[in-house]
BAFI-3210 file (N, C-alpha, C; in Angstrom, 3 decimals, decimal comma, padded with zeros to 6 digits):
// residues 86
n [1|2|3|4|5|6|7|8|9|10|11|12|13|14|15|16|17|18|19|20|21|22|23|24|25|26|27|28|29|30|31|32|33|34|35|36|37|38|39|40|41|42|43|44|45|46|47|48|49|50|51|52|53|54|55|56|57|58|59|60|61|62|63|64|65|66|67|68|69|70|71|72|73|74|75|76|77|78|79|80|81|82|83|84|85|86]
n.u [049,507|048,228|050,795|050,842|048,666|049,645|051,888|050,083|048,047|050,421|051,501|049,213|048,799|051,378|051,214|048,505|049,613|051,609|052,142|050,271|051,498|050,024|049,104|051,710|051,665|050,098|050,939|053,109|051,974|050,689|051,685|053,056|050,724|050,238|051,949|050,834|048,813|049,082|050,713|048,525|047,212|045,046|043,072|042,374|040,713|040,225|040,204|042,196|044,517|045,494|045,479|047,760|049,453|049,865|051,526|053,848|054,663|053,871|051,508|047,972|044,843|041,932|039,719|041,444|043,044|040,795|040,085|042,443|043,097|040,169|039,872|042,649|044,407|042,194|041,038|038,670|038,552|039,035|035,893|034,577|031,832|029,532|028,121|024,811|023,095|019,602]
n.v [100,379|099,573|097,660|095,576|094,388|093,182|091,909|090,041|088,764|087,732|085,759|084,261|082,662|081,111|079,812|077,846|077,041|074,871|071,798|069,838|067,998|065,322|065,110|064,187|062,043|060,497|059,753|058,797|056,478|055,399|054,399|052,446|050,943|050,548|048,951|046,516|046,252|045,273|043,041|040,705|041,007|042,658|042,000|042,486|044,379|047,010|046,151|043,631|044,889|046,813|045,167|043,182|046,418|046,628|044,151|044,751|046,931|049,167|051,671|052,164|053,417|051,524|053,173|054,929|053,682|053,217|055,153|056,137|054,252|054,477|057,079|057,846|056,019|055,639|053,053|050,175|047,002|043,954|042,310|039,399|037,673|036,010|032,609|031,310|029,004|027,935]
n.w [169,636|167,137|166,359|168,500|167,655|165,347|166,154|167,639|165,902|164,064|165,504|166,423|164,266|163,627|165,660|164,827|162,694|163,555|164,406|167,058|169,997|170,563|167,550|166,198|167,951|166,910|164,634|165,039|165,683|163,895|162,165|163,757|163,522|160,681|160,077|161,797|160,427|157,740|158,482|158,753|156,838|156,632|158,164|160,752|163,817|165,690|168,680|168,774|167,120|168,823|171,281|170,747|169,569|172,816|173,750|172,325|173,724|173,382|174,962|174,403|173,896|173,191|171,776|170,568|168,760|167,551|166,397|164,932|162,956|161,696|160,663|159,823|158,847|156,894|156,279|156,466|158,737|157,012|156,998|157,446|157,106|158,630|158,185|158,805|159,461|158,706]
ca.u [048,392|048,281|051,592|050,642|047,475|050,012|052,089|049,064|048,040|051,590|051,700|048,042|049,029|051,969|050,618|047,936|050,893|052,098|051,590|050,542|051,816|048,789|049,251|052,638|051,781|049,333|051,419|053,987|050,879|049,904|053,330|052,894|048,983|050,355|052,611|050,094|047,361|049,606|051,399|047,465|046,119|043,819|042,014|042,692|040,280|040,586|040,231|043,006|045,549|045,310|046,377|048,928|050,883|049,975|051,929|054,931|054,791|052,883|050,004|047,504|043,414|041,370|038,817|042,530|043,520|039,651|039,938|043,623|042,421|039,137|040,070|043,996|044,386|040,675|040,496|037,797|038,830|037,884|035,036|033,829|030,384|029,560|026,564|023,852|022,169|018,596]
ca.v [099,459|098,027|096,989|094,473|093,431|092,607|090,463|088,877|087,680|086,584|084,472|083,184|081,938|080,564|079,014|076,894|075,918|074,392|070,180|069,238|066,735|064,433|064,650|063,762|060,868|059,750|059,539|057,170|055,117|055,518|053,675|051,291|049,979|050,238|047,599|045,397|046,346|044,815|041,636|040,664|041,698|043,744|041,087|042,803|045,567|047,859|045,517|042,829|045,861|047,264|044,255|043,383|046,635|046,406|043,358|044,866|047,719|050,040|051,835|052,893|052,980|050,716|054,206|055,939|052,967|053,036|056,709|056,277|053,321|054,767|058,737|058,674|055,067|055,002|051,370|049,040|045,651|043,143|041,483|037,996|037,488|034,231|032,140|031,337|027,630|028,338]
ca.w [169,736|166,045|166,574|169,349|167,084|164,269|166,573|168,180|164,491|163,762|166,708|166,510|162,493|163,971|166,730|164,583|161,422|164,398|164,598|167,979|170,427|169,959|165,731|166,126|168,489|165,908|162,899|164,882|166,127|162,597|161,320|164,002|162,701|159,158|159,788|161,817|159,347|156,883|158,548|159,143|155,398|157,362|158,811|162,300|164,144|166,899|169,661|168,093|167,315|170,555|172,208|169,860|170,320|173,910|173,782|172,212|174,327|173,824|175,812|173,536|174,316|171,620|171,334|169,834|167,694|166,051|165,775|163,964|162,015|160,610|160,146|159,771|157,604|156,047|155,968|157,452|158,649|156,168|157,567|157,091|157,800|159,115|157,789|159,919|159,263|159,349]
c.u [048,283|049,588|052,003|049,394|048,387|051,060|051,058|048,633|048,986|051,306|050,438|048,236|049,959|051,796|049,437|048,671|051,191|051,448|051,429|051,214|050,860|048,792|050,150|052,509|050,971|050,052|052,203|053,210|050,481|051,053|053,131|051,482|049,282|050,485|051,886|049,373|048,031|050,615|049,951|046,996|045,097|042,588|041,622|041,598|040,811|041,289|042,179|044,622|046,152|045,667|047,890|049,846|051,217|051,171|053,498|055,112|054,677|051,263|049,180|045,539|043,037|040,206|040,500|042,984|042,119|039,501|041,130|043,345|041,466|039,540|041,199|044,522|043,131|039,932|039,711|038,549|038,122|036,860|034,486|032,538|030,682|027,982|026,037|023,067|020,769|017,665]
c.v [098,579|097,356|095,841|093,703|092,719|091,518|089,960|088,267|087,160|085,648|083,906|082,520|080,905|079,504|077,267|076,108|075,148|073,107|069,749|068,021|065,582|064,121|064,225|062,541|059,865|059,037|058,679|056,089|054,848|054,239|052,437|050,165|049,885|049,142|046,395|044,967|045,267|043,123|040,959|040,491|042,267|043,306|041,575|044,268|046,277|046,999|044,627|043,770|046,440|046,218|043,695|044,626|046,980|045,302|043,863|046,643|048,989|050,791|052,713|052,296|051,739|052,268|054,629|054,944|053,107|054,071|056,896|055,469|053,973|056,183|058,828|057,653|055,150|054,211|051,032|047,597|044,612|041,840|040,138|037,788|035,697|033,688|031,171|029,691|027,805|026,597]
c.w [168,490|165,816|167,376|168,862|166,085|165,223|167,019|167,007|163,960|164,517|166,457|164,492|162,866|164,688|165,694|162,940|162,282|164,697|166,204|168,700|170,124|168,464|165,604|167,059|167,605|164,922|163,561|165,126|164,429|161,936|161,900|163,117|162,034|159,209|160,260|160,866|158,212|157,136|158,801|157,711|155,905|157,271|160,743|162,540|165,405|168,309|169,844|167,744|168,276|171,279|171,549|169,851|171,654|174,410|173,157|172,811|174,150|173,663|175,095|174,238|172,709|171,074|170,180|168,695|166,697|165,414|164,542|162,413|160,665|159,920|159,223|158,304|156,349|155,726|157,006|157,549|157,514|157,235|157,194|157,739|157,928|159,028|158,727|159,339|160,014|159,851]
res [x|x|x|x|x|x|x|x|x|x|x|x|x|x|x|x|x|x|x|x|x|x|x|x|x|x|x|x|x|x|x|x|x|x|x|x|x|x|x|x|x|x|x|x|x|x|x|x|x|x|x|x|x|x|x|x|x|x|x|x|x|x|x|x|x|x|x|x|x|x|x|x|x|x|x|x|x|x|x|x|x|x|x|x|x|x]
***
């Protein structure tokens, strides 16, 4: 019996060292945004990325690019406000 508890805690250690499919789809989406983020000067947001590598093929939501963006890069788009003539 504690010989099937000590593999069940190997395997559950094992199990979460272990990089999912989803973290590994991140990090190449991650490579891709770099490079927009950066032919852009990271003037570009979610929306704008998301069609862009829609456009070079591939299928990504805009929720997963703002999630990669804000969490995985850290950067905010630079924003320009726009002045208002009162």
């Amino acid at each position: 019996m504690q010989r099937l508890r000590r593999l069940d805690r190997r395997f559950l250690r094992w199990e979460r060292e272990q990089e999912s499919v989803h973290d590994r789809q991140d990090g190449e989406l991650l490579i891709l945004i770099r490079a927009l983020f950066a032919d852009f000067q990271g003037r570009y947001g979610a929306p704008r990325i998301q069609r862009e590598l829609a456009r070079k093929g591939t299928s990504v939501s805009r929720k997963r690019v703002s999630t990669v963006v804000g969490c995985r890069l850290g950067v905010r788009p630079d924003c320009r406000s726009r002045s208002r003539l009162a």
